[in-house]
C-alpha positions as CSV (number, residue, x, y, z in Angstrom):
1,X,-27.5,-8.5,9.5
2,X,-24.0,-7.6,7.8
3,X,-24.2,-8.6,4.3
4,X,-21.5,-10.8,3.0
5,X,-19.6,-9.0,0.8
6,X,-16.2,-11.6,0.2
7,X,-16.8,-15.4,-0.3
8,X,-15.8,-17.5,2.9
9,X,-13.4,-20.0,1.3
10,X,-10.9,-16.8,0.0
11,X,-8.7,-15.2,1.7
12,X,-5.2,-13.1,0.4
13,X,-2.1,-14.6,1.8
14,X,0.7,-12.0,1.7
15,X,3.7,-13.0,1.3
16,X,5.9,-10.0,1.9
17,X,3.8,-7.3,3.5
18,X,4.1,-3.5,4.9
19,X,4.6,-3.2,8.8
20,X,3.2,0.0,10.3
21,X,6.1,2.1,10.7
22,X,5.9,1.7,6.5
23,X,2.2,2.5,6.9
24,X,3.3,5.7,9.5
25,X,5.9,6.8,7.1
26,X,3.5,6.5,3.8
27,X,0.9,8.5,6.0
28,X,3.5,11.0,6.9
29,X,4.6,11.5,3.2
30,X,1.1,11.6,1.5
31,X,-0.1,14.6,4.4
32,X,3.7,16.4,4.1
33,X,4.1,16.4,7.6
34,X,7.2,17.2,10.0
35,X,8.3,13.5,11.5
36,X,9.3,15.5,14.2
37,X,6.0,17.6,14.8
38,X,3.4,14.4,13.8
39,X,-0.3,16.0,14.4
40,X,-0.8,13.1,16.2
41,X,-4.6,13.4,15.9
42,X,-5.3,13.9,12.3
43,X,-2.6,10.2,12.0
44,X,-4.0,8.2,14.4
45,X,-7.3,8.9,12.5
46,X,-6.1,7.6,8.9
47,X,-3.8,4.8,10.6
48,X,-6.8,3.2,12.0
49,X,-9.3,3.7,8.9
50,X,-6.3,2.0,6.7
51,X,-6.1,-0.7,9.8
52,X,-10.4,-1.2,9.1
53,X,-9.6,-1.5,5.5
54,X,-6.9,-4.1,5.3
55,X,-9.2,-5.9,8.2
56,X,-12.6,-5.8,6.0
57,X,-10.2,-7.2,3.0
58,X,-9.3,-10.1,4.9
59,X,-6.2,-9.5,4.7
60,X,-3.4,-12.0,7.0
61,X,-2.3,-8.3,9.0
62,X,0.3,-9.0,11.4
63,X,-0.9,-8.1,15.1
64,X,2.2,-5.0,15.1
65,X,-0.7,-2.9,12.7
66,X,-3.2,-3.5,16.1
67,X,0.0,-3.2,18.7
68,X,0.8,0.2,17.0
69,X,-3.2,1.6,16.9
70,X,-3.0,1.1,20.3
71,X,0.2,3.0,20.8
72,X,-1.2,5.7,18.9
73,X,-4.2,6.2,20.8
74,X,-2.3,5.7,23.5
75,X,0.3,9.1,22.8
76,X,-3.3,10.7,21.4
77,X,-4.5,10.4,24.6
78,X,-1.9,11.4,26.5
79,X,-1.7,14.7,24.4
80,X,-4.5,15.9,25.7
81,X,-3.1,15.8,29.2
82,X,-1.7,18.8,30.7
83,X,2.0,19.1,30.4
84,X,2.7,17.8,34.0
85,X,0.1,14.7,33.9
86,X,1.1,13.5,30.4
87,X,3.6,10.5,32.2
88,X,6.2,9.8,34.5
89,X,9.6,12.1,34.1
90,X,11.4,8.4,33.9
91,X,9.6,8.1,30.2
92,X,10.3,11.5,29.1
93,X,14.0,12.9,29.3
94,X,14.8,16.0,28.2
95,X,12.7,16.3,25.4
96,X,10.0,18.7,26.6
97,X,7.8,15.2,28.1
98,X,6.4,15.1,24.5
99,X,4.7,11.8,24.4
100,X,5.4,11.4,20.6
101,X,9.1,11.4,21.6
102,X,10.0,7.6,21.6
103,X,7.6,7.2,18.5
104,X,9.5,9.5,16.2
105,X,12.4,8.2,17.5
106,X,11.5,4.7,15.8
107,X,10.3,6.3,12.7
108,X,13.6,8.7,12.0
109,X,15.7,5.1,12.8
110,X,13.8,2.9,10.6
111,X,13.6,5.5,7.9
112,X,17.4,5.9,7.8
113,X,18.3,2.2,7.7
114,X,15.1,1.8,5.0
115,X,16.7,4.6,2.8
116,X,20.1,2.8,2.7
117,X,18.5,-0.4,2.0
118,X,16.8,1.1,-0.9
119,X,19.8,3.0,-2.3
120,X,21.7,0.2,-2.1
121,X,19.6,-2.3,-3.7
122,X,18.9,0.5,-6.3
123,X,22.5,0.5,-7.2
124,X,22.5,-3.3,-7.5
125,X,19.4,-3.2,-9.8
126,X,21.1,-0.9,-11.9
127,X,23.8,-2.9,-12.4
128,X,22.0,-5.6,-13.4
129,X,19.7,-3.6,-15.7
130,X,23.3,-2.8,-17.8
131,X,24.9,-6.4,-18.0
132,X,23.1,-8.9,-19.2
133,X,24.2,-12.6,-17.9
134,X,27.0,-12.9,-20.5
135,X,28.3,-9.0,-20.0
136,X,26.3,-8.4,-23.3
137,X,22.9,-7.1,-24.0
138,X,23.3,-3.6,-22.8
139,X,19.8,-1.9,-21.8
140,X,19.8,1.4,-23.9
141,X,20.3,4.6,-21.8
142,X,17.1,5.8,-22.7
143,X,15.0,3.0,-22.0
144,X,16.7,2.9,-18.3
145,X,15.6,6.7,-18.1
146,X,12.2,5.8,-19.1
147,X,12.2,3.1,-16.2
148,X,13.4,5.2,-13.4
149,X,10.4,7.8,-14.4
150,X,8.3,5.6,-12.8
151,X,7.4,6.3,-9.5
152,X,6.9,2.9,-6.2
153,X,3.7,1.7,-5.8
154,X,3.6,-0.4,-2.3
155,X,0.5,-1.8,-0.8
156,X,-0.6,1.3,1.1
157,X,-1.0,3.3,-2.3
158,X,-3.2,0.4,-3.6
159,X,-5.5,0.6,-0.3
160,X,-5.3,4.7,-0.7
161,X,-6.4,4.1,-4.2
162,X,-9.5,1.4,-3.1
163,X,-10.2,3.7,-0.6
164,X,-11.4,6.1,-3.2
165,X,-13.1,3.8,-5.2
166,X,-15.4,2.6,-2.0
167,X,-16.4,5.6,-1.0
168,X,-17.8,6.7,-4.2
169,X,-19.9,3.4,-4.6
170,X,-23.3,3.1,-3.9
171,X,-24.5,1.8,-0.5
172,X,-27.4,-0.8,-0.7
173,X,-30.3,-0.6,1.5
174,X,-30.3,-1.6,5.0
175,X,-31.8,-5.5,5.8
176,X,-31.1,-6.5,2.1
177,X,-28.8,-9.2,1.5
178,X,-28.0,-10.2,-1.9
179,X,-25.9,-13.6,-2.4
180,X,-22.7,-13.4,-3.9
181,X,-22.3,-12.9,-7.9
182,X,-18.8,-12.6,-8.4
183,X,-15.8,-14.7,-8.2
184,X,-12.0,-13.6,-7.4
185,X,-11.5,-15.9,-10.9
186,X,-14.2,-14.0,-12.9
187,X,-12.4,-10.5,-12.0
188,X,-9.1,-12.1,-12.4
189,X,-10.3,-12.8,-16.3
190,X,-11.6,-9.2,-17.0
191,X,-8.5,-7.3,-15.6
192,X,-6.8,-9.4,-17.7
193,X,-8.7,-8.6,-20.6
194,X,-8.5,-4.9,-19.7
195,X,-4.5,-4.7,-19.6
196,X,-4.8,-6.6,-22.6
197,X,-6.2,-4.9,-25.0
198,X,-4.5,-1.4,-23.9
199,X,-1.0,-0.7,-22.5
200,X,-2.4,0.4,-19.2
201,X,-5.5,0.8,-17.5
202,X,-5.8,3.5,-15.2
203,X,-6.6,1.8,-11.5
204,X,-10.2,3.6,-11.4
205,X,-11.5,2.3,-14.9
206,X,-11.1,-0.9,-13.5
207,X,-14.0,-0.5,-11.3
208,X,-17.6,1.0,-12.2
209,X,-19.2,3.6,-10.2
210,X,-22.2,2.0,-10.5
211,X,-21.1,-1.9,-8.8
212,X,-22.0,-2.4,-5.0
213,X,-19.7,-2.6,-2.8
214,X,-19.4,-6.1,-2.7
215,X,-18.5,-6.3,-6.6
216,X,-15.6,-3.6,-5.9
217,X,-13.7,-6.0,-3.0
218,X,-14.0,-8.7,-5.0
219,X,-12.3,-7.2,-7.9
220,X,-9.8,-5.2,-6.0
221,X,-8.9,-9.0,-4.3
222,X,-8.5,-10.1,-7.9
223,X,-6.0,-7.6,-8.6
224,X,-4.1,-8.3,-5.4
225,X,-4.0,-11.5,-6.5
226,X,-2.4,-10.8,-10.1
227,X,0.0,-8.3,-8.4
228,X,1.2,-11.4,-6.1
229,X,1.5,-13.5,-9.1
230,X,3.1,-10.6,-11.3
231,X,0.7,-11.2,-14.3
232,X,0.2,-7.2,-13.6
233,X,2.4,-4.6,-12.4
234,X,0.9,-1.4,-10.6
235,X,2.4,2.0,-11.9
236,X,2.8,5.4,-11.1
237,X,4.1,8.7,-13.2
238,X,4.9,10.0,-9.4
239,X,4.2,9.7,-6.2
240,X,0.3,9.8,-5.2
241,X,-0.8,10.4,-8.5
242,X,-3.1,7.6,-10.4
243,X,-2.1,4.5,-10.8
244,X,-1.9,2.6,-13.9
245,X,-2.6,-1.6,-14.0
246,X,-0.5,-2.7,-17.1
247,X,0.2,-6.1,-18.0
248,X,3.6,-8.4,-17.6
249,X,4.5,-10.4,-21.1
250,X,6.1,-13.5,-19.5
251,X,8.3,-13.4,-22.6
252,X,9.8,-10.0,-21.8
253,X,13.2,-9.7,-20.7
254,X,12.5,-7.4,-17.9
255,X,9.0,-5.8,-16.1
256,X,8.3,-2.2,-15.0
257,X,10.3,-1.3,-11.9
258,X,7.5,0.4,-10.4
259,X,5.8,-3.0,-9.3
260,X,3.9,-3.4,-6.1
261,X,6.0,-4.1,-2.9
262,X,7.2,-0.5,-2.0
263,X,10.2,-1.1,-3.8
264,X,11.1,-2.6,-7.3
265,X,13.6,-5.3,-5.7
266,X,10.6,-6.7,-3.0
267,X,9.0,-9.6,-3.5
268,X,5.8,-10.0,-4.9
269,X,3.2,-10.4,-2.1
């Protein structure tokens, strides 16, 4: 018998969340591939362990994540096939019948109109991180330099993170089921109490090596659930390094950049 490892009455409710070509593109970047040579193998693999992940977390994953395994096992498939069985000739133009064809295709489009986005919505930020409301209250130069430091933390990097944290924690014994001892609200109070008494907390202090597995969901939940509220923003010096959980003074005129969402304009989840 599974054991339970998250409470039946909780469940996190994304607001704004990641589709897979963002998930495709963070793979693609983390492993420094070629979009246009994708070992289609080795990202099918990670793809579907991130899919299992979000899935075990409960969380509301739209059905494109499932829609685009399937089309990746699908092309995986098919690359195992001789040249001249991989498909029809109608599918495959003049592109050497590569069955990854129509796939990059999607990613090279959506990452060109997702780099504008961001650039432009950069720009704006900017702006408003000069002029206050009244055209006063100028954000020092060096305080802006210190902010773009920081590097995006999105959803996938938080799972990436988790990840990491699961694997090292101990595995209990088969046939033993022990009922549930923490609460979403209990872990919400001592992440709180972490990022307030420090700065920041680096993301694997705020789990110990020595909780079950259960324990660990729970409290990563908890911080999904401060991240959505933005009582915590999740930072990073750059890219793929170790995030840091710091807290958000509601007083404060403005909150790190680097906040979770993929982008410091999105919307918390």
């Amino acid at each position: 018998m599974q054991e339970q490892l998250i409470p039946d009455d909780y469940k996190v409710n994304l607001e704004v969340f990641e589709g897979p070509l963002d998930l495709l593109l963070y793979l693609i970047r983390k492993n420094e591939l070629d979009i246009y040579d994708i070992p289609i193998d080795t990202i099918t693999d990670q793809y579907i362990e991130y899919v299992e992940l979000m899935k075990m977390l409960d969380l509301n994953m739209a059905g494109e994540f499932i829609v685009m395994a399937a089309t990746l096992s699908l092309i995986k498939s098919r690359m195992l096939l001789p040249v001249e069985e991989q498909g029809d000739e109608e599918g495959m133009e003049d592109e050497g019948k590569d069955p990854r064809w129509d796939l990059v295709k999607q990613l090279v489009a959506y990452k060109k109109y997702k780099d504008a986005a961001d650039s432009l919505l950069k720009l704006e930020l900017q702006q408003q991180n000069v002029f206050g409301p009244s055209g006063a209250n100028l954000v020092p130069e060096e305080d802006m330099e210190e902010e773009r430091a920081l590097g995006e933390v999105g959803i996938f990097d938080l799972i990436d993170a988790f990840e990491q944290v699961l694997a090292r924690a101990k595995i209990e014994p088969i046939g033993e089921i022990e009922p549930i001892r923490w609460t979403v609200s209990d872990k919400i109070d001592m992440i709180l109490g972490e990022v307030s008494s420090a700065r920041s907390v680096k993301f694997s202090k705020l789990f110990n090596p020595e909780s079950p597995r259960g324990e660990i969901i729970v409290t990563f939940l908890a911080l999904l659930e401060l991240l959505r509220l933005r009582q915590v923003a999740a930072i990073q010096e750059t890219p793929f390094t170790e995030i840091e959980i710091a807290g958000i003074d509601p007083a404060a005129s403005t909150i790190p950049r680097a906040v979770i969402g993929g982008t410091d304009h999105a919307e918390p989840f």
